[in-house]
C-alpha positions as CSV (number, residue, x, y, z in Angstrom):
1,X,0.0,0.0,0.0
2,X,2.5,2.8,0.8
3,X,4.3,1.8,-2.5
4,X,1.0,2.5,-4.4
5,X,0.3,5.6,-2.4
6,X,3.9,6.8,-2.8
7,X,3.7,6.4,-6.7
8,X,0.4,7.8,-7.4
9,X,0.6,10.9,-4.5
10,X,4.1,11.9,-6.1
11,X,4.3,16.2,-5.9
12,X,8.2,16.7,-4.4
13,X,10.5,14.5,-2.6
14,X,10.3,15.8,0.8
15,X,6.5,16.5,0.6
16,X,5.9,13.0,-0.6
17,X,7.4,11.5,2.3
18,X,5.7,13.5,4.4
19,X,2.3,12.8,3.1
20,X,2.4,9.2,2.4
21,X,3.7,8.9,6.1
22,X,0.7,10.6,7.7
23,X,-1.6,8.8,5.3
24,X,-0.1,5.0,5.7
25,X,0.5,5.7,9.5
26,X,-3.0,4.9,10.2
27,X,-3.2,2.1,8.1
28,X,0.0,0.2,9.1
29,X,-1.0,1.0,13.0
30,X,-4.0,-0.5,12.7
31,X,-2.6,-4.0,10.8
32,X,0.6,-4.1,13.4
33,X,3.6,-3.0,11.1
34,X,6.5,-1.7,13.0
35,X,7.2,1.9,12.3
36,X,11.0,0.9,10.8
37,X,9.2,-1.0,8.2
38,X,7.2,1.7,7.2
39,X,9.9,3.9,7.2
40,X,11.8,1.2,5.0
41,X,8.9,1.3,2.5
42,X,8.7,5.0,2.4
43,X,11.8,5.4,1.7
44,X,12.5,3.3,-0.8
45,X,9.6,4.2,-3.0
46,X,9.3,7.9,-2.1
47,X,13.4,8.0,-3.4
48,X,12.8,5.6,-6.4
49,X,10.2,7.1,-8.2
50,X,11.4,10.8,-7.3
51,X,14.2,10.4,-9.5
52,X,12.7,9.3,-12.5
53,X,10.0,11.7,-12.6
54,X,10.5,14.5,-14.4
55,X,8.4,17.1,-12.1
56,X,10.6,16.9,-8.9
57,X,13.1,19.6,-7.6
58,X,15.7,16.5,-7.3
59,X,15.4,15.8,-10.5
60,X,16.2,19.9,-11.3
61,X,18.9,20.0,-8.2
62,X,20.9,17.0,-10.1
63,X,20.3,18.4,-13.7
64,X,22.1,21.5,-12.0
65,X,25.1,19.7,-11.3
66,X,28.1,20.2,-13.3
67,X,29.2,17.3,-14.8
């Protein structure tokens, strides 16, 4: 669920985190998950689909790097 939420709620890479945490809190307290393992999902989906879409100020931030 918080992969699906973190992929379809995508508007900035610190505000995505954010948000999907607030929103899967409730479900993952309520169906036992320790909080590392929601903070293991988040993070892995919020950072993987961050960089490969094309509307994110990472995405800008790292096309500002010198090469």
């Amino acid at each position: 669920m918080a992969s699906i939420v973190g992929t379809l709620l995508l508007i900035d890479d610190y505000f995505d985190s954010l948000t999907n945490g607030a929103i899967i809190k409730e479900i993952s307290d309520k169906n036992k998950v320790p909080r590392e393992k929601l903070a293991y999902y988040l993070d892995s989906t919020t950072y993987a689909v961050c960089q490969i879409s094309p509307i994110s100020s990472w995405v800008a931030f790292i096309a500002s790097l010198p090469a």
